[in-house]
N, C-alpha and C positions, 0 to 999 in steps of 0.2 A: 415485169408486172409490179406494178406499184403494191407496198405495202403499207397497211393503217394500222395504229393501236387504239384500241377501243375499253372504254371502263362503262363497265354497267350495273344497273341491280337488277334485280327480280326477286319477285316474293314465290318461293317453292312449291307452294301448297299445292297448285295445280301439274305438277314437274316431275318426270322420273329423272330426274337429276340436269345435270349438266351436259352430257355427251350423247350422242345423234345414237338408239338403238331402235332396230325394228317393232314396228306394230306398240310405239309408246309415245308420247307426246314430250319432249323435252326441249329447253331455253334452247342448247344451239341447233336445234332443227327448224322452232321456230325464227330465230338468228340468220339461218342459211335459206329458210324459202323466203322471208321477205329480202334480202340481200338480191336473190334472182330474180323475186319480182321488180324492183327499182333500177336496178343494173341490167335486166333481161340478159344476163351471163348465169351459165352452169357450171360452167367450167370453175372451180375458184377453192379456196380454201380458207378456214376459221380455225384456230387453236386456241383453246383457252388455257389460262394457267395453272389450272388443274381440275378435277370435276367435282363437282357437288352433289352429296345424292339425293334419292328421292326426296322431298319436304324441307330439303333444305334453301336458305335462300342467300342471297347476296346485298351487301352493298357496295362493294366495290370490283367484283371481276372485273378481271384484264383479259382480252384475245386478241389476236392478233388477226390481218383480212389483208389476203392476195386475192385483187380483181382488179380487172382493166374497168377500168370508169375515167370519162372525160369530167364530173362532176368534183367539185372543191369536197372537202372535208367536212363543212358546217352544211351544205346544200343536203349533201349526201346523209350524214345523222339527222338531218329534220326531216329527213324522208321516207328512211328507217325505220324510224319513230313513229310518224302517220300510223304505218303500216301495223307495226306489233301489237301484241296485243297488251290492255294495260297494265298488264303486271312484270311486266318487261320493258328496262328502260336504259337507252344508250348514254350516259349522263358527257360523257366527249368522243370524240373521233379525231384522230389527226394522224398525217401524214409519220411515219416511222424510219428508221433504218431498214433496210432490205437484208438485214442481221439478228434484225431483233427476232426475239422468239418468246412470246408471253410464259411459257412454262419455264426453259432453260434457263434462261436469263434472271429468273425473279430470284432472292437470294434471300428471302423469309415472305411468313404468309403469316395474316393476322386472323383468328377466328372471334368472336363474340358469342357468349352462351347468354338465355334471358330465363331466371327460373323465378316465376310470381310466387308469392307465399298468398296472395287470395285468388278466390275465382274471379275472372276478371271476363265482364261482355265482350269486350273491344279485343282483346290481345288476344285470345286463343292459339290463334295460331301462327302465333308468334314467341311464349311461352309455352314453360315446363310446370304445370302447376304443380306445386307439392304441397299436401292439405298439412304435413309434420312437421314440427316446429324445428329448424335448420341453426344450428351453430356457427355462426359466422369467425369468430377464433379458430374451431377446430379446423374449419374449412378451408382458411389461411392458412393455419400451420402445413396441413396436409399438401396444400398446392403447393409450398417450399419447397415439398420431398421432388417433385416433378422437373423442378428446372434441373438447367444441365442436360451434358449428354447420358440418356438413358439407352436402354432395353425395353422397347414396347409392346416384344414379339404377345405381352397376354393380353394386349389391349388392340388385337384386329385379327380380322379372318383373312387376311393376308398370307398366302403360302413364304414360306421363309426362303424357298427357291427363287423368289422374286426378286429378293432384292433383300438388304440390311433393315434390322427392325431397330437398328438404332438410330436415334432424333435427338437434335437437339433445340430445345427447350429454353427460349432465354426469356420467358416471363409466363408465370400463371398466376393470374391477380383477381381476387374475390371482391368486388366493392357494393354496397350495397345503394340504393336508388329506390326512394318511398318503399312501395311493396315487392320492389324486385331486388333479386341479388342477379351482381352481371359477372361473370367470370370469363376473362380476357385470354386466349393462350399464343403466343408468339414462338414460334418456330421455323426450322431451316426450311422442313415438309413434315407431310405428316400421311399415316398409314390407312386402309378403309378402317370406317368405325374410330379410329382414334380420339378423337375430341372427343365424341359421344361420350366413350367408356371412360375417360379422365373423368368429365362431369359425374357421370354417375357413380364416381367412387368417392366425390367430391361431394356429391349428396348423403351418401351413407354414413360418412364420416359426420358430415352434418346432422345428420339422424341421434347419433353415437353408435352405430350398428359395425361400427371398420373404425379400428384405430389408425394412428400414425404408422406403427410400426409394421401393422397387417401391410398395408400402402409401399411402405418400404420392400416388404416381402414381392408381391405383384412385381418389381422390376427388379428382381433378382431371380427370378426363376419363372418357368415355364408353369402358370398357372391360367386356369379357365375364369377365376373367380368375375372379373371385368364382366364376360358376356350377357349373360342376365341383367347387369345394371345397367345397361345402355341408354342413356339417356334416346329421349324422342327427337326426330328429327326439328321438329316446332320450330324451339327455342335456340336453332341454330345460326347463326351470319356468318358469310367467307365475308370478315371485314375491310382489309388493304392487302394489298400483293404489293411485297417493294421491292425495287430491283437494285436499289443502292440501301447501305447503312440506314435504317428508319430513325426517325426521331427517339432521344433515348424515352421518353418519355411522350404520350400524347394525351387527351382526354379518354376516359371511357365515356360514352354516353350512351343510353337507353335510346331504342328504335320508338318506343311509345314510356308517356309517365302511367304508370300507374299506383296511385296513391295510395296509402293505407287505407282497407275500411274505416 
């Protein structure tokens, strides 16, 4: 059975996430019924590179697609596409290795966070609006404390029988952009909730409400504090999934501008 790799986006808002659950409407469900519809095949299989949750969205997921199809590569995503609905979009399709494996294989994952400092018509929901005036220094320093291999076991509802809460962390970068601050996190994988509660400790710090040191504290021991800050799904992106060494450096860029008042 032939296999595809596939890179897409979608905007969240309408999504309980990434992955196919009963009695909810989600990307790869919508993904897998138009698939059958174009292909008229049932039989088949989609894996993405890992899931997104509810409100969250993408610009670049990767999944992978075993399905018999007599159909090229380009025929086959323009048809796809017809099909989806608009908030969902296959941006390539092409022919893979019969090896590849969109989750296994990927060897860091890039997220984007968007937090406006005004109310904004257009961005809603796509921003974290914080009405408090935000330290952009402190917010730096405090993301310093993050890279590296960590302990994130206080930053997810993640049972610890599941697997290692340690991550490594090779970039959290604060840059600002007119009225938005964009905060970049680069890692091997990462844990439920994890971006989130970075961000919103990243905010607090921002506040002055959590120092450097408190931050420090949170990945050396088994604390609850993260939970309540969780940033909103909003102002989330799964930005790149790379399956080789990424570039050591690449652009941050805003999904929309929004200008200072």
């Amino acid at each position: 059975m032939p296999r595809f790799k596939l890179v897409l986006e979608y905007a969240g808002t309408r999504y309980s996430g990434w992955q196919i659950q009963k009695n909810a409407r989600t990307v790869q469900g919508e993904l897998r019924r138009v698939v059958s519809e174009v292909t008229k095949k049932s039989d088949f299989e989609i894996y993405g590179s890992g899931r997104t949750d509810a409100g969250v969205h993408a610009l670049g997921q990767v999944a992978h697609l075993d399905v018999e199809t007599r159909m090229a590569p380009e025929p086959l995503r323009l048809a796809v596409n017809d099909l989806l609905p608009a908030d969902i979009h296959v941006l390539s399709l092409a022919r893979a290795d019969p090896r590849f494996h969109a989750r296994h294989d990927a060897v860091s994952r890039s997220y984007l966070y968007q937090i406006s400092r005004r109310r904004t018509a257009f961005g809603k929901p796509y921003v974290w609006w914080i009405k408090d005036e935000l330290s952009l220094p402190r917010m730096r320093a405090a993301a310093r404390v993050f890279r590296g291999m960590n302990d994130f076991r206080s930053f997810t509802d993640q049972k610890i029988e599941d697997g290692s809460t340690k991550v490594l962390l090779q970039e959290v970068a604060v840059v600002e952009s007119g009225a938005l601050i964009l905060i970049r996190i680069v890692g091997s994988h990462f844990l439920w909730k994890m971006v989130r509660r970075v961000v919103g400790v990243l905010a607090e710090v921002g506040r002055g409400t959590m120092g450097e040191t408190e931050v420090k504290g949170l990945l050396t021991r088994k604390a609850r504090t993260p939970a309540p800050l969780t940033a909103p799904p909003s102002g989330l992106f799964l930005e790149r999934v790379f399956y080789e060494e990424g570039p050591a450096e690449f652009p941050i860029v805003p999904l929309l501008g929004v200008t200072r008042a």
